[in-house]
N, C-alpha and C positions, 0 to 999 in steps of 0.2 A: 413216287409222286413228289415234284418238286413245287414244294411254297413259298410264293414269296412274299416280304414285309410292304403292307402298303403303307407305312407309316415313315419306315426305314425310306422309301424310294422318296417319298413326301419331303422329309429333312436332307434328303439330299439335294433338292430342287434351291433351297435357302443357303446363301452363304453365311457362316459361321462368322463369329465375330460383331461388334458393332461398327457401322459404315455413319460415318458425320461428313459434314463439308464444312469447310473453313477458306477465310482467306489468307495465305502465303503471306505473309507481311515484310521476311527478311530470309537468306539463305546463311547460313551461316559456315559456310565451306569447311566442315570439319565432317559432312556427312547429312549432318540433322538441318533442320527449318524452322522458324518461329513459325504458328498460324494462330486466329483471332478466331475465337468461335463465336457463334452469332449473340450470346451474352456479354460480347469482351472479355472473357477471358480469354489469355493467352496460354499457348501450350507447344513444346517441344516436341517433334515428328522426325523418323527415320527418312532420308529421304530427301534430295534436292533436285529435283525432277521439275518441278512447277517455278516458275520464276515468280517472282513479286510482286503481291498486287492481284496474280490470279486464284480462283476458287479451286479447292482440290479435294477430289472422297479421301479421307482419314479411314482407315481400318486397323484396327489393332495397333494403333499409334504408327503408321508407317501409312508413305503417299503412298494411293495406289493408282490414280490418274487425274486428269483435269475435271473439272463439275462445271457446266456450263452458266452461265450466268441468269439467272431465270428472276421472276417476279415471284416475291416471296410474301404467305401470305396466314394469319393465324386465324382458325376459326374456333371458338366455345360452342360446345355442343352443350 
């Protein structure tokens, strides 16, 4: 009788890792990127895939593609 984890199948549906978006602010041709998180802070990324200027998902400090430009928006619950 084979069992299987339905908890195991569950976290496998989630990708591992934290996923941020940021904007590219400079390339800096050695590999890495500056980007601007939505606080201002700045921060160092694997990766020069996204040119300057545009928004990119950050995972595990490496680009992993473009983030489209959307209306962004805070609510307090």
């Amino acid at each position: 009788m084979a069992t299987t984890n339905i908890w195991q199948q569950f976290k496998a549906l989630i990708p591992e890792g934290v996923r941020i978006v940021a904007t590219i602010t400079a390339n800096n041709g050695n590999g890495t990127s500056q980007a601007t998180l939505r606080d201002g802070s700045v921060i160092t990324v694997k990766g020069e895939s996204i040119s300057s200027g545009q928004r990119a998902f950050i995972q595990d400090g490496e680009i992993k593609s473009t983030a489209p430009s959307l209306a962004q928006y805070e609510v307090e619950v």
